[in-house]
C-alpha positions in Angstrom: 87.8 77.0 119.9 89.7 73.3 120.9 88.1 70.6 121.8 89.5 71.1 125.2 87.8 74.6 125.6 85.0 73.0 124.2 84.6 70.5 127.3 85.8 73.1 129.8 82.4 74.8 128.6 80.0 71.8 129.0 81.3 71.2 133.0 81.5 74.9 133.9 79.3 75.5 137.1 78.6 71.7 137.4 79.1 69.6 140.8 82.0 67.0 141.2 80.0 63.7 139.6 77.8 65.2 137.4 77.1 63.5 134.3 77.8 65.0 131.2 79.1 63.3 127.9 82.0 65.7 126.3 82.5 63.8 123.5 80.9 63.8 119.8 78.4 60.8 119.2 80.5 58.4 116.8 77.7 55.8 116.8 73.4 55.7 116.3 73.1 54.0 119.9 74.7 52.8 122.8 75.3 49.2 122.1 76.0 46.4 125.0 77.0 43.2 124.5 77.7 40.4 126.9 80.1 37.3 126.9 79.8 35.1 129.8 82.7 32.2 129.4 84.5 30.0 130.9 87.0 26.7 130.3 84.4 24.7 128.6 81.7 27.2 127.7 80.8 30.6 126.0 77.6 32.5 125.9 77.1 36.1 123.6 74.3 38.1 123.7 73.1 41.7 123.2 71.6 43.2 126.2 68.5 45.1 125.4 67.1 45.1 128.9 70.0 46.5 131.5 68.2 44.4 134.3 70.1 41.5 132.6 73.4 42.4 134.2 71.5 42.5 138.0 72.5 38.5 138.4 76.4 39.0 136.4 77.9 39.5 139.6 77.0 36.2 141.3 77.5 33.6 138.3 80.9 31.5 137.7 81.7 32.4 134.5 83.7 35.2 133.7 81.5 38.2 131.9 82.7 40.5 130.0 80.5 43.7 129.3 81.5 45.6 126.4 79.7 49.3 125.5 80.0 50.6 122.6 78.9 54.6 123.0 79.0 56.5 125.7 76.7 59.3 124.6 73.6 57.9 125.9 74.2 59.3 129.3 70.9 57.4 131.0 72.3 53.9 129.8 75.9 54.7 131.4 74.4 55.5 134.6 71.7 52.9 135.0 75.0 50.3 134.5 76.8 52.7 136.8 74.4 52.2 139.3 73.4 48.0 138.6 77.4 47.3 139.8 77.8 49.5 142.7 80.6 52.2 140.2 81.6 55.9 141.7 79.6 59.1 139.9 83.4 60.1 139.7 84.4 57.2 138.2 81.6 57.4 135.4 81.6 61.4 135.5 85.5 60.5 134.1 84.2 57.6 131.7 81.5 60.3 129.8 84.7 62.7 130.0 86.3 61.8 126.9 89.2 64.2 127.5 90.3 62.7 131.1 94.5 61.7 131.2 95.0 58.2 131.7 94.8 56.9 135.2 93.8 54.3 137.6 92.1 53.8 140.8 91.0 51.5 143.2 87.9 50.9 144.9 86.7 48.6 147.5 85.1 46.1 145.1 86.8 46.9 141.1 89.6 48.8 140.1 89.0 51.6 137.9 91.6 52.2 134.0 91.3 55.0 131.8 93.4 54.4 128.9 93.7 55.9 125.0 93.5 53.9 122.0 95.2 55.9 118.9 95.0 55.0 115.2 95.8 57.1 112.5 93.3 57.5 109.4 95.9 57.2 106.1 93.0 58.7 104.0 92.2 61.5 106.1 95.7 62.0 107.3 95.0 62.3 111.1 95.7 61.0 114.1 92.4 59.5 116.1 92.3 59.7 120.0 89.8 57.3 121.3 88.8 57.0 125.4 88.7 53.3 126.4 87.5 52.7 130.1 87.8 49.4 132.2 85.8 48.0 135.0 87.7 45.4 136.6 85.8 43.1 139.1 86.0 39.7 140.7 83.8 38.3 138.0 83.9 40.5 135.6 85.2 43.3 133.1 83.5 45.9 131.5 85.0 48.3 129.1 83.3 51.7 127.7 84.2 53.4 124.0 82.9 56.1 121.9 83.2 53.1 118.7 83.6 49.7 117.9 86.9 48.9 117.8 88.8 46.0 115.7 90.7 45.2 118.6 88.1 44.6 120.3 86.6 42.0 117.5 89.6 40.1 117.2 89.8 39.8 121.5 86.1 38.6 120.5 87.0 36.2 118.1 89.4 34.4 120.3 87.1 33.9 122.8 84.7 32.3 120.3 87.5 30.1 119.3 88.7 29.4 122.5 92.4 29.9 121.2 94.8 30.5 123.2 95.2 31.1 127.1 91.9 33.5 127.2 89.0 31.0 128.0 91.4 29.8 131.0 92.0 32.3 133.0 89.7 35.5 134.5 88.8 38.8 133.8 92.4 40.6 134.6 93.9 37.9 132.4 91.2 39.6 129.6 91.7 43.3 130.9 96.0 42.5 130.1 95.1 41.4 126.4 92.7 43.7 125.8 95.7 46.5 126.8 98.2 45.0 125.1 96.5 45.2 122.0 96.1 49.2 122.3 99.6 48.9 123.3 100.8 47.1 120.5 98.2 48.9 117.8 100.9 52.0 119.2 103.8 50.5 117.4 101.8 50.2 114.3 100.9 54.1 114.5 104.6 54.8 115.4 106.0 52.8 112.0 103.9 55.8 110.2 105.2 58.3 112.2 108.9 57.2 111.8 108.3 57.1 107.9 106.9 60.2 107.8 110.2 61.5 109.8 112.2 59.9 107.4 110.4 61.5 103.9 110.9 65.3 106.0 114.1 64.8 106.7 114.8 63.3 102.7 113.1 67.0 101.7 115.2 69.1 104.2 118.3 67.6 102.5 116.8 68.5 98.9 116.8 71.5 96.7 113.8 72.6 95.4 111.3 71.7 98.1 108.9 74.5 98.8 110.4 75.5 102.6 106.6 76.7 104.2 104.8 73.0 103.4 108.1 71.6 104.8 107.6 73.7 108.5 104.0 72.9 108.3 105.2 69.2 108.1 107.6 69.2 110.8 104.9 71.4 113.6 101.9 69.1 112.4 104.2 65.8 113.0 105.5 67.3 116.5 101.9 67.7 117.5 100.8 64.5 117.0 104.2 63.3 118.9 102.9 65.5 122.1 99.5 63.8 121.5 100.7 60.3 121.3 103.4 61.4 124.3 100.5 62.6 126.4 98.5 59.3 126.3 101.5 56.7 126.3 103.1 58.2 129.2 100.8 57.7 131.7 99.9 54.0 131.1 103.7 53.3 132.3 102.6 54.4 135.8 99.5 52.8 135.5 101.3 49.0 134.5 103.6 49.9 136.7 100.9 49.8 139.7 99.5 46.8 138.4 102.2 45.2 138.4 103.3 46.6 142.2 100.7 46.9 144.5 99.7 43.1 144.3 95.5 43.8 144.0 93.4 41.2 145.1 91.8 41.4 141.2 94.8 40.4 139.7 95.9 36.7 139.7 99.2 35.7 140.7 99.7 34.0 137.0 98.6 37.5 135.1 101.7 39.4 136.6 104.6 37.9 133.9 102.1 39.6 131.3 102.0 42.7 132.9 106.0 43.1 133.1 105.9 42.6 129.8 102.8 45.0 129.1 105.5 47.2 131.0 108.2 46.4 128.7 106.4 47.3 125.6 105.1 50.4 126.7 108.7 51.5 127.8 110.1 50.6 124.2 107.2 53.1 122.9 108.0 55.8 125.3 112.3 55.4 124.4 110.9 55.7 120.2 108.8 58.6 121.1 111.7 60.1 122.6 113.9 60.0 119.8 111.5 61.2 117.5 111.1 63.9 119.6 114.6 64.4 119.3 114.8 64.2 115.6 111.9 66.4 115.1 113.7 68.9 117.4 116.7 68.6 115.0 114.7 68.6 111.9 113.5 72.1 112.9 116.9 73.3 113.8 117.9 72.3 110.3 115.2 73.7 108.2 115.8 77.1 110.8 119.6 76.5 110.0 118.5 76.2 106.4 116.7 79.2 106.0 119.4 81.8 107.8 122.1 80.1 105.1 119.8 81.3 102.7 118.9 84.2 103.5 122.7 85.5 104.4 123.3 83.9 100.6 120.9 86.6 99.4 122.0 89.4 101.7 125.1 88.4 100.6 124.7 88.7 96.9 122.7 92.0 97.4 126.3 93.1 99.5 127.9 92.5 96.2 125.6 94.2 93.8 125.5 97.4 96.0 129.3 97.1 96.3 130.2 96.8 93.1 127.5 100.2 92.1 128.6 102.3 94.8 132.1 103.8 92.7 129.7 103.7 90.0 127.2 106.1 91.9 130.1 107.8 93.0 131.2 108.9 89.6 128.2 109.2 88.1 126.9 111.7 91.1 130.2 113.4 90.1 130.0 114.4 86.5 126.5 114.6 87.0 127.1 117.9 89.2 127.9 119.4 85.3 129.6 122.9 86.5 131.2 124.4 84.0 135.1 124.4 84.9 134.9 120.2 84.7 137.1 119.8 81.5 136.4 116.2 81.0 132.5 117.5 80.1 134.4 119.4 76.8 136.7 116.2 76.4 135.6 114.6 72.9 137.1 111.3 74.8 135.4 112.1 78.0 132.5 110.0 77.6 134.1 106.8 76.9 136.5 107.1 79.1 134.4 107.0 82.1 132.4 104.0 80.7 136.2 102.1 80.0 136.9 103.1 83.7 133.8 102.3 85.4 133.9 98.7 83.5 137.4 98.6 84.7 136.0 98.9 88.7 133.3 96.3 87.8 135.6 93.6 86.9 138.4 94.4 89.7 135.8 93.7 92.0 134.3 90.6 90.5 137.6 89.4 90.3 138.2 90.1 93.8 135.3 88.7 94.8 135.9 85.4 92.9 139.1 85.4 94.6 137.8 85.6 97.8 135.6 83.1 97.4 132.3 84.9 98.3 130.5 83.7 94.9 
């Protein structure tokens, strides 16, 4: 059973907003951490007690709530219900399997996006759920794990590098999607050297054609994966960008063109290696018909050249009694001479022809 069959099982029969986590628990605890900055100050805690966010939405600083685990369904809810969020929109943040979207609400604006890394020592491609909160105030994002992303996003903050500590949540919510945007080109570069190696062994002799085909379907699955949660987030920047929300400042839209930009260059690469995976299999298909009409072929040839030998064999093999060649002391040799006659005319014709 897939994973997908797997979730359509644990929301069968349930009401719209119900609130189930789909996933698989990837951490001990839900974990909530707050950072309340601004210009000129910085503040990181971990929340134990959730009442702690009750005041978050009245302060001047800009807070950013980070969970880390989303299986803990009583946590998720009680924050659900501390800053005023849909049951839909945290029905979709415990459904780990929801396509990328966005939508807006009176007071926040709701993202679903997908962070993707791939594991080089397990050799497969991880799918992660990462859900934003966007408010006046404040941002909150939900994960199954702690992400190094996220640390780094952390770290600047602490620093106070760069534009971060200047501007407000939606300025946060850009970088924080730029870096799962830009953590895609660093999955792709795999990808496109994996390409590269299969198309190397199509080109080869010797290289054993079943773990080549398993190759080339495993890689296009992962493509449909990646394609599946890349797509989507162009729409999604795309409205951003468009509808002008009251959430976003006028100074955060440059970023998102360019957010736009980048995820348009991944969606043109995941194209053509669709494309080239499409023509790696018509290769390795090509492939195997050449040789399998080389080895019809050669079979054509054997049976050729041993029909006239069946044929005269099945003749003298008959042995009735008025066949003089059977009382012929030069009978027997004669047939071998004339049946090794036959097998060379047609080798040499063959050879002429060009068919071996």
């Amino acid at each position: 059973m897939n994973r997908i069959n797997k979730i359509s099982e644990k929301k069968r029969g349930l009401s719209p907003g119900s609130l189930i986590f789909t996933g698989e628990q990837r951490v001990s605890e839900t974990s909530i951490t707050l950072i309340n900055f601004d210009v000129n100050k910085i503040e990181e805690k971990i929340v134990k007690d959730l009442n702690d966010l009750k005041d978050l939405t009245n302060n001047n600083f800009v807070s950013w709530i980070n969970v880390n685990g989303l299986h803990e369904v009583e946590k998720i809810e009680k924050i659900g219900e501390i800053f005023g969020i849909h049951p839909l929109a945290i029905e979709d943040i415990l459904n780990v399997a929801s396509s990328p979207k966005m939508d807006d609400y009176d007071s926040y604006t709701f993202l679903i996006t997908k962070m993707i890394e791939f594991d080089k020592s397990a050799n497969e491609l991880n799918i992660e759920q990462v859900s934003f909160i966007l408010s006046k105030n404040y941002l909150i994002t939900f994960h199954e794990k702690e992400s190094d992303i996220f640390e780094l996003l952390k770290e600047r903050i602490r620093n106070s590098k760069g534009r971060i500590r200047k501007l407000g949540g939606d300025y946060l919510m850009y970088r924080l999607l730029d870096s799962i945007v830009d953590n895609y080109f660093v999955v792709l570069e795999h990808f496109d050297d994996k390409i590269e190696q299969i198309e190397d062994n199509l080109l080869s002799d010797g290289i054993a054609e079943e773990a080549t085909l398993e190759s080339i379907h495993s890689l296009r699955k992962n493509i449909v994966k990646i394609r599946r949660s890349v797509f989507p987030l162009r729409d999604i920047t795309y409205s951003l960008e468009r509808e002008q929300s009251t959430l976003i400042q006028k100074s955060t839209y440059p970023f998102l063109r360019d957010l736009f930009d980048h995820i348009r260059q991944n969606i043109e690469t995941l194209e053509n290696y669709r494309e080239a995976i499409n023509g790696m299999l018509e290769i390795y298909l090509s492939h195997s018909s050449h040789k399998m009409n080389e080895v019809i072929k050669l079979l054509t040839m054997i049976s050729t050249i041993f029909i006239p030998l069946t044929f005269i064999v099945g003749i003298y093999g008959m042995n009735f009694s008025n066949m003089p060649e059977l009382g012929w002391r030069f009978g027997y040799p004669s047939v071998i001479i004339v049946m090794f006659i036959i097998v060379v005319s047609l080798i040499f014709f063959f050879k002429r022809k060009k068919w071996f």
